[in-house]
Biopython code that builds the backbone (N, CA, C, O; Angstrom):
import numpy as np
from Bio.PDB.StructureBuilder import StructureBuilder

atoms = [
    (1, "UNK", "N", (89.418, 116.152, 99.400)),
    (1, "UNK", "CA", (88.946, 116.178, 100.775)),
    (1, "UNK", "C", (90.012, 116.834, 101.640)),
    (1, "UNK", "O", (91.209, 116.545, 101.624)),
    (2, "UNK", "N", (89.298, 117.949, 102.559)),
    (2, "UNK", "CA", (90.793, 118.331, 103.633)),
    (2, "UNK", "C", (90.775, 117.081, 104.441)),
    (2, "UNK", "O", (90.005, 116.142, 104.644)),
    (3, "UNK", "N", (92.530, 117.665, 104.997)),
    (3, "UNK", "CA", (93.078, 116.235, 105.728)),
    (3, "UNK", "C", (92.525, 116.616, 107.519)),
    (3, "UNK", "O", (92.324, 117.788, 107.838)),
    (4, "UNK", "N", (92.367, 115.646, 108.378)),
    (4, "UNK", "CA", (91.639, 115.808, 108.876)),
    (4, "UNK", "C", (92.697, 115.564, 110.234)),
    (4, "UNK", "O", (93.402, 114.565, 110.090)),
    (5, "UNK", "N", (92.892, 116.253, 111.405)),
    (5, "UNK", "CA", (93.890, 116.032, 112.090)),
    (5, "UNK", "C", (93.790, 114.902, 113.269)),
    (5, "UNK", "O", (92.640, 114.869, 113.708)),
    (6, "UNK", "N", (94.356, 114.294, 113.684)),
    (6, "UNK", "CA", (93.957, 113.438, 115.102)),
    (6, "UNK", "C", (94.950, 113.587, 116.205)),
    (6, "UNK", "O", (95.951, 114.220, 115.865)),
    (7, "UNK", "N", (94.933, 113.229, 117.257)),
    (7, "UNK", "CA", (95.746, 113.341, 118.346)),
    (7, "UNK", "C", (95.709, 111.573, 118.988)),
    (7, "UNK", "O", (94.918, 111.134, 119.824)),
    (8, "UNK", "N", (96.433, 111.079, 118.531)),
    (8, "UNK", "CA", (96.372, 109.724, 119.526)),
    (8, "UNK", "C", (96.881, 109.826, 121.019)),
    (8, "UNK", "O", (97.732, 110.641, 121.375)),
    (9, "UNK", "N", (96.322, 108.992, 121.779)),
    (9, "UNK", "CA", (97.008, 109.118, 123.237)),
    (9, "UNK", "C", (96.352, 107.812, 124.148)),
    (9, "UNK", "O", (95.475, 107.722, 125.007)),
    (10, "UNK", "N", (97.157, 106.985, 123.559)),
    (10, "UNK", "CA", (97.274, 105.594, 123.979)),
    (10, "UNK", "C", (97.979, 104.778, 124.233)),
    (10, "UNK", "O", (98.857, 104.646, 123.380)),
    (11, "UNK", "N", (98.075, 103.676, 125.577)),
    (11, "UNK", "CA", (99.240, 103.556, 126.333)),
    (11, "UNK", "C", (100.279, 104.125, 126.318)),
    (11, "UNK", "O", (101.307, 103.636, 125.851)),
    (12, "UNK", "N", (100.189, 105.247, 126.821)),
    (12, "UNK", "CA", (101.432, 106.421, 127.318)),
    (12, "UNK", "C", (101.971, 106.811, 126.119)),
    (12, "UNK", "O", (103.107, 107.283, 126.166)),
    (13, "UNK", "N", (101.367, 106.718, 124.940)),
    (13, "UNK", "CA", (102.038, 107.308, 123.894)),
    (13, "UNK", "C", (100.651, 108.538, 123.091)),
    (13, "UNK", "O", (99.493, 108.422, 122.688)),
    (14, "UNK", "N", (101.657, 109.616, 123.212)),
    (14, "UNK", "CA", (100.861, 110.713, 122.618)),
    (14, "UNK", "C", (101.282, 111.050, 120.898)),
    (14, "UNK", "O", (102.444, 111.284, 120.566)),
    (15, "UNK", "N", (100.500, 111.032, 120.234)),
    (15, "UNK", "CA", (100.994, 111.326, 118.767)),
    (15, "UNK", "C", (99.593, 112.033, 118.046)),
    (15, "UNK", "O", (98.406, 112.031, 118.374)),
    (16, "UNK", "N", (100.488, 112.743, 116.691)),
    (16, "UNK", "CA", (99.134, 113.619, 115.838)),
    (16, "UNK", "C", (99.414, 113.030, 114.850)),
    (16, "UNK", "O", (100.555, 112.795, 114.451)),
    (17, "UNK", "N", (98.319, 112.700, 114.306)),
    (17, "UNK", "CA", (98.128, 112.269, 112.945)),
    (17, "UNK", "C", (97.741, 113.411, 111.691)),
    (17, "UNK", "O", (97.724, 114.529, 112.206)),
    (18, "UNK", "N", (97.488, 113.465, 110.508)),
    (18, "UNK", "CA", (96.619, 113.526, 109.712)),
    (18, "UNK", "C", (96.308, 112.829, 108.688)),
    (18, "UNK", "O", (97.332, 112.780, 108.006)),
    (19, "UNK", "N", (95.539, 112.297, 108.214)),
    (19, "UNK", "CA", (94.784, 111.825, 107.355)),
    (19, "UNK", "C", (93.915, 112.701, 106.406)),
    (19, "UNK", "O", (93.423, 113.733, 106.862)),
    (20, "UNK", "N", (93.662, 112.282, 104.878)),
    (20, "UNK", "CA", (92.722, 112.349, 104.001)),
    (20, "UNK", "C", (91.042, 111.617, 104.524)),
    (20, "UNK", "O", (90.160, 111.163, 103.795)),
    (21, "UNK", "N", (91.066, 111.708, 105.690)),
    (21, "UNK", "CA", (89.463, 110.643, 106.127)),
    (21, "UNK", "C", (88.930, 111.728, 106.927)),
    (21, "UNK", "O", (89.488, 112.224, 107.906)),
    (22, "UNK", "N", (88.324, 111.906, 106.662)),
    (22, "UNK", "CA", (86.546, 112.719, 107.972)),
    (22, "UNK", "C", (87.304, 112.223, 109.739)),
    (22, "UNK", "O", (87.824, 111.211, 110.207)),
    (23, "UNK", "N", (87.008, 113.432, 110.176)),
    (23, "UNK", "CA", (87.176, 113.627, 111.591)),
    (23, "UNK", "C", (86.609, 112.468, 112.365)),
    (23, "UNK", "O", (87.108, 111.883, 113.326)),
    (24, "UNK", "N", (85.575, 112.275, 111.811)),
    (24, "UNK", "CA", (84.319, 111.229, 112.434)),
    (24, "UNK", "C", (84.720, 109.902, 112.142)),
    (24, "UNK", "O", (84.217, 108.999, 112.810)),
    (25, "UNK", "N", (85.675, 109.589, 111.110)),
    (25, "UNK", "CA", (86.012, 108.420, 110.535)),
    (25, "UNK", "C", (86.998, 108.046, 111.783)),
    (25, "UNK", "O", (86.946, 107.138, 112.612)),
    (26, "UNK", "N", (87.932, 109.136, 111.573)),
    (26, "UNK", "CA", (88.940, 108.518, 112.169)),
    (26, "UNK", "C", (88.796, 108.662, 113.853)),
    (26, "UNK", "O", (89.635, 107.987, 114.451)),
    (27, "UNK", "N", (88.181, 109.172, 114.421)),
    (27, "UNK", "CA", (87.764, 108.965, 115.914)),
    (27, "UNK", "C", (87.126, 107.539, 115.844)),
    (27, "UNK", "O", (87.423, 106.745, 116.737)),
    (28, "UNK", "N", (86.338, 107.186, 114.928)),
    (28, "UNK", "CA", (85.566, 105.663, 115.311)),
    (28, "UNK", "C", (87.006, 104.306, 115.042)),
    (28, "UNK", "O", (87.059, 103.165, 115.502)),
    (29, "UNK", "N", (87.840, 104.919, 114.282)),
    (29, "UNK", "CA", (88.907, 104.186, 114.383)),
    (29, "UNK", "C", (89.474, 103.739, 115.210)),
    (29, "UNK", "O", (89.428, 102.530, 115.441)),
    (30, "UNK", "N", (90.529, 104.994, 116.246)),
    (30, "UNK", "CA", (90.267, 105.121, 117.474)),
    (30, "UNK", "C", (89.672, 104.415, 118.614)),
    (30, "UNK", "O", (90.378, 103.724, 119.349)),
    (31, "UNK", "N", (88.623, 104.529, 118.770)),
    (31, "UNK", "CA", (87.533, 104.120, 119.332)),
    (31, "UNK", "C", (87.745, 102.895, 119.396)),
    (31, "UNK", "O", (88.127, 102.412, 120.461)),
    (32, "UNK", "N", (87.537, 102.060, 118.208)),
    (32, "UNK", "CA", (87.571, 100.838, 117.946)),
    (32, "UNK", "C", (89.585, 100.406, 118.645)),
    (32, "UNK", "O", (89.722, 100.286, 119.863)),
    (33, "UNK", "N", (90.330, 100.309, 118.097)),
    (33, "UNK", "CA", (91.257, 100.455, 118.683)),
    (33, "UNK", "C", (91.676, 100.357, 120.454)),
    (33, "UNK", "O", (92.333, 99.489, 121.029)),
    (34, "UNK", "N", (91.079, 101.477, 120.958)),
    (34, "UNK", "CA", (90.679, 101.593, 122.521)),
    (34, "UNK", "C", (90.017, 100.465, 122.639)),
    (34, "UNK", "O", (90.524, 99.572, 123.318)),
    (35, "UNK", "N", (88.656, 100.248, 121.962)),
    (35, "UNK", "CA", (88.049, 98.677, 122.535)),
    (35, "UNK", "C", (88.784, 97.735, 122.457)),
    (35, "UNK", "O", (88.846, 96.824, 123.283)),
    (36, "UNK", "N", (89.694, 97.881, 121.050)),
    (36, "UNK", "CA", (90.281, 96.510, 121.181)),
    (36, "UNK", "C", (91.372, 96.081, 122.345)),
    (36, "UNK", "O", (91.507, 94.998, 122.914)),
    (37, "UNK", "N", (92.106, 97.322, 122.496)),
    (37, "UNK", "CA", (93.540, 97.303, 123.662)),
    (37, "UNK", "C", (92.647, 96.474, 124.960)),
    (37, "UNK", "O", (92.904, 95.309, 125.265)),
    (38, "UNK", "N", (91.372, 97.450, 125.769)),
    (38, "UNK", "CA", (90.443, 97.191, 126.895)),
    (38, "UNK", "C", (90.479, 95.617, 126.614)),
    (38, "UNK", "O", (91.163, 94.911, 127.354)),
    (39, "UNK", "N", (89.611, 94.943, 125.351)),
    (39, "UNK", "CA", (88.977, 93.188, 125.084)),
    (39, "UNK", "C", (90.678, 92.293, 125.564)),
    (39, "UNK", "O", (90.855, 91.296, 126.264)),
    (40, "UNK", "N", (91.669, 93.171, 124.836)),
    (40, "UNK", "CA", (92.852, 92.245, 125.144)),
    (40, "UNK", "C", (93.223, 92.016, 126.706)),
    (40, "UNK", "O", (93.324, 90.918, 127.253)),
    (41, "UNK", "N", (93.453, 93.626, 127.466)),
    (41, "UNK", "CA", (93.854, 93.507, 128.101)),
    (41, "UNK", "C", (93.107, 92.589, 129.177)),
    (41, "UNK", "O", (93.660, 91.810, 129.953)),
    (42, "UNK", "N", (91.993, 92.793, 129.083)),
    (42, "UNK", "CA", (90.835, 91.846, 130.064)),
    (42, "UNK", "C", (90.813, 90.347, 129.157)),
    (42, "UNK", "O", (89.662, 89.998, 128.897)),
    (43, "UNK", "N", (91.346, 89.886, 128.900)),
    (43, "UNK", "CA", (91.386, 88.419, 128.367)),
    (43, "UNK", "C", (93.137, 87.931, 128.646)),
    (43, "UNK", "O", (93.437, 86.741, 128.738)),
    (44, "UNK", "N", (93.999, 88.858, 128.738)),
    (44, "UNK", "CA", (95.001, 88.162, 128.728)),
    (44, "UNK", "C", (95.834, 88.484, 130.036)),
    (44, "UNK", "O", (96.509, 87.664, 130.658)),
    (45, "UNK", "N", (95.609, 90.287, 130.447)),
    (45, "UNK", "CA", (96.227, 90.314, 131.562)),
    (45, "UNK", "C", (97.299, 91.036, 131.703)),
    (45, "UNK", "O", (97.812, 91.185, 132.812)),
    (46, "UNK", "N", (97.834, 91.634, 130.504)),
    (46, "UNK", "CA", (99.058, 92.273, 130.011)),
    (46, "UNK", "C", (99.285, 92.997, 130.601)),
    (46, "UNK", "O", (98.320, 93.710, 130.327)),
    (47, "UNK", "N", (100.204, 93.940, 131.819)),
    (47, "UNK", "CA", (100.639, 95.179, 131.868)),
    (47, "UNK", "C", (101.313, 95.969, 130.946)),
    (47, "UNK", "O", (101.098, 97.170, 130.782)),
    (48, "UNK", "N", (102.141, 95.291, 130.336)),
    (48, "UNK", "CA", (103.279, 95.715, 129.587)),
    (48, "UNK", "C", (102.730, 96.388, 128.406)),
    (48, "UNK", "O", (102.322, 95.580, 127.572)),
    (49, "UNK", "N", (102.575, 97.809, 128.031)),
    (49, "UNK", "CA", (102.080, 98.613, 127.053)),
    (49, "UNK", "C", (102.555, 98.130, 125.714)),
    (49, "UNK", "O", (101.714, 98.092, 124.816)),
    (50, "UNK", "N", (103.657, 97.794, 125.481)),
    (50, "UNK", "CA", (104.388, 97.145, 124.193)),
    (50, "UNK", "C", (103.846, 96.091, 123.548)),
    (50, "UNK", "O", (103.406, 95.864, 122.421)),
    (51, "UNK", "N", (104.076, 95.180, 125.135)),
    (51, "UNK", "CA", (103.107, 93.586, 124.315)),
    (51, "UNK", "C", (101.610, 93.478, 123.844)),
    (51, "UNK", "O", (101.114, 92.838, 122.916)),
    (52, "UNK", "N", (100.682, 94.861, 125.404)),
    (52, "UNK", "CA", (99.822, 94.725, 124.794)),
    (52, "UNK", "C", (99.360, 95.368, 123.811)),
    (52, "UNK", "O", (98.246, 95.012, 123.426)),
    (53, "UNK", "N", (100.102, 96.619, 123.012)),
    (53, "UNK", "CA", (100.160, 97.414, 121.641)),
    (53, "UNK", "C", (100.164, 96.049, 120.798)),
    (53, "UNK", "O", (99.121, 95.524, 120.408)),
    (54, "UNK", "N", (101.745, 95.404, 120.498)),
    (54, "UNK", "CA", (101.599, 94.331, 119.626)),
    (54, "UNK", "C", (100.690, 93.281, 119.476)),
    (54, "UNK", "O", (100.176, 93.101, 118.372)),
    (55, "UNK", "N", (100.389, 92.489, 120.517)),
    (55, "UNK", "CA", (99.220, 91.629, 120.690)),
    (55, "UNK", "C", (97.539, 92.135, 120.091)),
    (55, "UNK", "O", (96.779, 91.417, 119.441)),
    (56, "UNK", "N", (97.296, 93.476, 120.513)),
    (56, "UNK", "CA", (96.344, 93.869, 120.188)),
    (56, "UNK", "C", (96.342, 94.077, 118.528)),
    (56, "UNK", "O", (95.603, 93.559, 117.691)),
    (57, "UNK", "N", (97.393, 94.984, 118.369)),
    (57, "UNK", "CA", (97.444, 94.749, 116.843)),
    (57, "UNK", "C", (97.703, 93.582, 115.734)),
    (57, "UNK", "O", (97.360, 93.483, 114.555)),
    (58, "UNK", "N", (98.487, 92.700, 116.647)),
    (58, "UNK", "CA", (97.798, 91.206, 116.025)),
    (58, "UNK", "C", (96.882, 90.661, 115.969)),
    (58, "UNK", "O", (96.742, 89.733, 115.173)),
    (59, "UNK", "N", (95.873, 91.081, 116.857)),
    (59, "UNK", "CA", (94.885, 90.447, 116.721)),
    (59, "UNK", "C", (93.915, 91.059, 115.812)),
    (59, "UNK", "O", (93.247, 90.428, 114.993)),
    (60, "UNK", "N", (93.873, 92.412, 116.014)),
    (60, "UNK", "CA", (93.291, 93.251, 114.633)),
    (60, "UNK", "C", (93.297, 92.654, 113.240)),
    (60, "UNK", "O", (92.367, 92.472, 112.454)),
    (61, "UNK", "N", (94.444, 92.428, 113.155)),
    (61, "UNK", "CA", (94.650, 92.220, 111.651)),
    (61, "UNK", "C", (94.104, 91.004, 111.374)),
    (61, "UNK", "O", (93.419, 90.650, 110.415)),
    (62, "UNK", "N", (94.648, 90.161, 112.724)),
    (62, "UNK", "CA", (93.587, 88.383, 112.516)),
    (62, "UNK", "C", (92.409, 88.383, 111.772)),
    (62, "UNK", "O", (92.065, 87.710, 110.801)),
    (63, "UNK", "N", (91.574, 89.707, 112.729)),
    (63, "UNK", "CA", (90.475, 89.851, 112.174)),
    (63, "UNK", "C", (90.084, 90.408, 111.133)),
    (63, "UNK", "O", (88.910, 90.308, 110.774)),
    (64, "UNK", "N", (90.990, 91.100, 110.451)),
    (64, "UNK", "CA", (90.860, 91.994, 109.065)),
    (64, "UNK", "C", (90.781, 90.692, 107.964)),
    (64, "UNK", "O", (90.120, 90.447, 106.955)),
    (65, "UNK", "N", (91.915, 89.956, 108.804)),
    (65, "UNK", "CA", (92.478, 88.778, 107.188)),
    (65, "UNK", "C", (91.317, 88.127, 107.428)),
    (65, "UNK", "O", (90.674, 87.894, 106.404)),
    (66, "UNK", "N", (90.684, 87.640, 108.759)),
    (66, "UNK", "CA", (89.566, 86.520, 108.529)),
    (66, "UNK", "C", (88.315, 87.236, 107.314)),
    (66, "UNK", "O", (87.827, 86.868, 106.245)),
    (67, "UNK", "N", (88.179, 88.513, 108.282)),
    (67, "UNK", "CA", (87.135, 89.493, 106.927)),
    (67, "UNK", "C", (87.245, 89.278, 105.596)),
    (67, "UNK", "O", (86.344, 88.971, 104.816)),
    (68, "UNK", "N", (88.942, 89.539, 105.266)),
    (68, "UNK", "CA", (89.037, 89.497, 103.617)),
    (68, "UNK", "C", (88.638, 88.009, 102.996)),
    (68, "UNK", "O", (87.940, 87.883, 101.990)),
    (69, "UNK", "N", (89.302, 86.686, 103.905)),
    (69, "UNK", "CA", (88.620, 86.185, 103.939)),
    (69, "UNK", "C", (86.923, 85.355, 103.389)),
    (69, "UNK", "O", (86.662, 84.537, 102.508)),
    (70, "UNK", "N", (86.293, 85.888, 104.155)),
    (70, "UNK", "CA", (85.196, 85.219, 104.264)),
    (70, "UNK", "C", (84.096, 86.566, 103.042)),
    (70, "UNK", "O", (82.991, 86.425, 102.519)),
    (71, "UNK", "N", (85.307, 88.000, 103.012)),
    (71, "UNK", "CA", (84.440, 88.761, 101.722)),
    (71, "UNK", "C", (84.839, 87.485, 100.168)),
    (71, "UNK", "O", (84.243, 87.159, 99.142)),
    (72, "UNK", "N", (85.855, 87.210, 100.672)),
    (72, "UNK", "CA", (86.459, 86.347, 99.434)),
    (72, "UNK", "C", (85.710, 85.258, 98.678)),
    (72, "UNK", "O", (85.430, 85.112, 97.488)),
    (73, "UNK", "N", (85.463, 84.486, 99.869)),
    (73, "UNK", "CA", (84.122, 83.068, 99.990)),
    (73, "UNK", "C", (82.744, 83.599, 99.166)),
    (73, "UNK", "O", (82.080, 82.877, 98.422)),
    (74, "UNK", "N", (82.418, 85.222, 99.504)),
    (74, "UNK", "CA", (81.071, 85.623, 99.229)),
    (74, "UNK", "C", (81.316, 86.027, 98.161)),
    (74, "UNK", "O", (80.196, 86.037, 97.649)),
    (75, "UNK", "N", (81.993, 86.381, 97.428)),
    (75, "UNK", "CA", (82.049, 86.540, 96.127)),
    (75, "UNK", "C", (82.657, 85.789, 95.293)),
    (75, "UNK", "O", (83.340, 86.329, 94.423)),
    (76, "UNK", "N", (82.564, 84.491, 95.350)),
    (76, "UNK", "CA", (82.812, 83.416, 94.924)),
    (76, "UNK", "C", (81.625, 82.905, 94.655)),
    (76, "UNK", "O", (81.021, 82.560, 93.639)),
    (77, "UNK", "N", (81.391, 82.936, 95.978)),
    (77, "UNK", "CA", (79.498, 82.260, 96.008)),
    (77, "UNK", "C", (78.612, 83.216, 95.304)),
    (77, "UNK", "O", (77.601, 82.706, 94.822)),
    (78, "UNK", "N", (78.702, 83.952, 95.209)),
    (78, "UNK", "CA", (77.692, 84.931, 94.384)),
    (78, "UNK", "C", (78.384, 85.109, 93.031)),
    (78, "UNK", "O", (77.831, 85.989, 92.371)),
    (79, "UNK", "N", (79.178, 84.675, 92.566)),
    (79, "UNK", "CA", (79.895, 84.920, 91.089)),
    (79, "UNK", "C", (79.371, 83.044, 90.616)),
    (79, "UNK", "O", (78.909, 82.875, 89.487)),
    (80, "UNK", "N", (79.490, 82.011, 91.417)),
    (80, "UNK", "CA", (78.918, 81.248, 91.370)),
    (80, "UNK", "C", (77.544, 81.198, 90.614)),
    (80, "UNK", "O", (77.114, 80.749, 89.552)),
    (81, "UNK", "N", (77.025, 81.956, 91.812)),
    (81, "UNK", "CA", (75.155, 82.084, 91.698)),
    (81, "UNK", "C", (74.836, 83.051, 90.333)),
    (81, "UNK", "O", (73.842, 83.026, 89.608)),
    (82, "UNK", "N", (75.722, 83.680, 90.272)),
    (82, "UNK", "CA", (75.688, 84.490, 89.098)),
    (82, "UNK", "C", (75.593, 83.229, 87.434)),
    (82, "UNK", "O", (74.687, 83.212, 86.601)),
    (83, "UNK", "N", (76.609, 82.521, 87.458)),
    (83, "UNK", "CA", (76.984, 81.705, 86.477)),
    (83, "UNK", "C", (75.989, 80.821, 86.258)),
    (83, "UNK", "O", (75.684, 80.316, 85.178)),
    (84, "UNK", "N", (75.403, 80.617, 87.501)),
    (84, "UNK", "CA", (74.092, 79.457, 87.198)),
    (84, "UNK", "C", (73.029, 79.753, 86.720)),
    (84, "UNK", "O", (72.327, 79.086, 85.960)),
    (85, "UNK", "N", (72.752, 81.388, 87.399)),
    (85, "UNK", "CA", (71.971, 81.627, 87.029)),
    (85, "UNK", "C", (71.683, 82.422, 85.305)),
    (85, "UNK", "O", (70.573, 82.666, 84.833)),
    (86, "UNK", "N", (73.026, 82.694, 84.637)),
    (86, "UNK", "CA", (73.204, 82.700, 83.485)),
    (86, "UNK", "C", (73.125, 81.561, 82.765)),
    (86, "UNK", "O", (72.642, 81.695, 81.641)),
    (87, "UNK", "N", (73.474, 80.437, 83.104)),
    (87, "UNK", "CA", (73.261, 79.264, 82.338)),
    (87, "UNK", "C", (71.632, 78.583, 82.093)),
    (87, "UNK", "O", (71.140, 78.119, 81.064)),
    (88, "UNK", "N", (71.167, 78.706, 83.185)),
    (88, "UNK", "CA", (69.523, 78.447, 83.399)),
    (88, "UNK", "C", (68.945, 79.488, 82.109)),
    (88, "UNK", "O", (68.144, 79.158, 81.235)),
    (89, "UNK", "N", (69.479, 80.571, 82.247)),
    (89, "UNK", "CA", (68.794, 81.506, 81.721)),
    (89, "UNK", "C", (69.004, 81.528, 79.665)),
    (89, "UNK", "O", (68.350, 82.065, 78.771)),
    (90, "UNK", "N", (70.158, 80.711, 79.677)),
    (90, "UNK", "CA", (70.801, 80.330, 78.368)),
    (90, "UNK", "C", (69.977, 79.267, 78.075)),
    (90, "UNK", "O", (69.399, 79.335, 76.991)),
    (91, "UNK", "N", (69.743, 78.136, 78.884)),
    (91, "UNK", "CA", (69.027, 77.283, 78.822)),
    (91, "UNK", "C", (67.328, 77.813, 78.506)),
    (91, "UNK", "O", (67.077, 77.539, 77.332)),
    (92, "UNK", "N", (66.628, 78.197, 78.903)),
    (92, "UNK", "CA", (65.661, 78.931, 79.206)),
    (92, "UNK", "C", (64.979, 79.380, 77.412)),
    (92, "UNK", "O", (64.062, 79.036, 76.666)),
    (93, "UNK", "N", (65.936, 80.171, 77.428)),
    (93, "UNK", "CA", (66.229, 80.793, 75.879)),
    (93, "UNK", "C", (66.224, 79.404, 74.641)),
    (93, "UNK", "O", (65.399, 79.360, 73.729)),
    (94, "UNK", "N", (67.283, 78.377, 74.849)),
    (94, "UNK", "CA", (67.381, 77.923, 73.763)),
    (94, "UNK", "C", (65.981, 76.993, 73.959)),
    (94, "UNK", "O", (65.609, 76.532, 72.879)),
    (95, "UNK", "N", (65.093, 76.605, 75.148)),
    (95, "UNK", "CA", (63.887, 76.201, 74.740)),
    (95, "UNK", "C", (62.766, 77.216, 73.974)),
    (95, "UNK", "O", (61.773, 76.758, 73.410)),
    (96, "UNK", "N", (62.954, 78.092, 74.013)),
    (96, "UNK", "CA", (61.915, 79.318, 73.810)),
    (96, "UNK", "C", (61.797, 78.652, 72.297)),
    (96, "UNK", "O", (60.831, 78.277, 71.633)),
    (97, "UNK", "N", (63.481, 78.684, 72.014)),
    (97, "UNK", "CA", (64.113, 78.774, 70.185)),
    (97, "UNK", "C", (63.623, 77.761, 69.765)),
    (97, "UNK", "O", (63.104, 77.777, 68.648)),
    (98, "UNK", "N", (63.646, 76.590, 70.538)),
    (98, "UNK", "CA", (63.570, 75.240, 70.108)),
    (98, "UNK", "C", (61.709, 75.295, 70.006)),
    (98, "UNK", "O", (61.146, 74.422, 69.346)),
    (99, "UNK", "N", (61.137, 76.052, 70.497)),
    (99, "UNK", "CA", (59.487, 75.983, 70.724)),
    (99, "UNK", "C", (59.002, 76.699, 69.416)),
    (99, "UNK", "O", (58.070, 76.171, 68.811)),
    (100, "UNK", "N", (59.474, 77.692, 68.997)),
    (100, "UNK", "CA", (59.565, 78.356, 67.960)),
    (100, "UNK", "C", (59.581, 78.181, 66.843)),
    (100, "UNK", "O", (58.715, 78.532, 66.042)),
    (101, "UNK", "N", (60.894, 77.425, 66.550)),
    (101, "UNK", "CA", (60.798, 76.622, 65.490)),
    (101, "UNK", "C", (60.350, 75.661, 65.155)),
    (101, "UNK", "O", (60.292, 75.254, 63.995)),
    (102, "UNK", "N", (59.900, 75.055, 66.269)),
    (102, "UNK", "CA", (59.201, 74.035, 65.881)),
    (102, "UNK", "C", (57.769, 74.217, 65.290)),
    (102, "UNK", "O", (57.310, 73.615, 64.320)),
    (103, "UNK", "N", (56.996, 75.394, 66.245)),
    (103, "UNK", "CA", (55.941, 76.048, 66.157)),
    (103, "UNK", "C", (56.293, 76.539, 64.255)),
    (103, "UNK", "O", (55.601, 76.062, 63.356)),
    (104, "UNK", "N", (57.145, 77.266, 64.051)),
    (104, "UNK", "CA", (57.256, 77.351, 62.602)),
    (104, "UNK", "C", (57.389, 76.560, 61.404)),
    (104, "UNK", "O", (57.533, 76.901, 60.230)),
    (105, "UNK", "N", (57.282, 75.057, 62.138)),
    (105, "UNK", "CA", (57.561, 73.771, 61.085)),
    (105, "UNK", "C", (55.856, 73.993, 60.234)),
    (105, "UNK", "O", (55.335, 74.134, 59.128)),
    (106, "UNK", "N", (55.576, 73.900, 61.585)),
    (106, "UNK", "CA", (53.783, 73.313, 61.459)),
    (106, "UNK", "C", (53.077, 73.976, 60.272)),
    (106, "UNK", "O", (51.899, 73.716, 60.030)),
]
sb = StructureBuilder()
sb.init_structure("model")
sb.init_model(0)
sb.init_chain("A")
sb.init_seg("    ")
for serial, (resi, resn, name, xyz) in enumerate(atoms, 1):
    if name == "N":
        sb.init_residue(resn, " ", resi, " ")
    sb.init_atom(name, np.array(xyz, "f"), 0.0, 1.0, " ", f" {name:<3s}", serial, name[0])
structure = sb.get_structure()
């Protein structure tokens, strides 16, 4: 994939990136980012570009780890649902066997 260039320019800091990600990727990044700085700054009040850089990016990640998280829970629960539903299905089978042979006594 070509690398794809960006220009950041947020709280008074201008920088270029590039990345291996789609133009489109990394603007919604961005994007997201900008929303998040705006949600902080209107909840907490921050002037200070630093604290609210760090703060915001703490809180990002809060939300990344809660994500990994709760992907964690769901594939537990579905590796779960998986197992049961292999066992039912083991079960299932050894009546078939057990019907069978019996059917073959007769």
């Amino acid at each position: 994939m070509k690398a794809s260039s960006l220009t950041i320019d947020v709280l008074g800091v201008s920088l270029s990136i590039s990345a291996e990600e789609d133009a489109k990727y990394l603007d919604k990044i961005l994007e997201r980012y900008r929303l998040a700085i705006l949600d902080t700054q209107q909840k907490t009040g921050l002037a200070d570009n630093h604290e609210l850089a760090i703060l915001t990016g703490f809180l990002l990640v809060e939300e990344l780890y809660k994500a990994e998280e709760q992907l964690s829970a769901w594939k537990l629960a579905e590796e779960n649902e998986f197992k049961e539903a292999e066992r039912l299905t083991q079960d299932m089978i050894s009546r078939i066997d057990d019907v069978l042979e019996k059917k073959d006594d007769y």
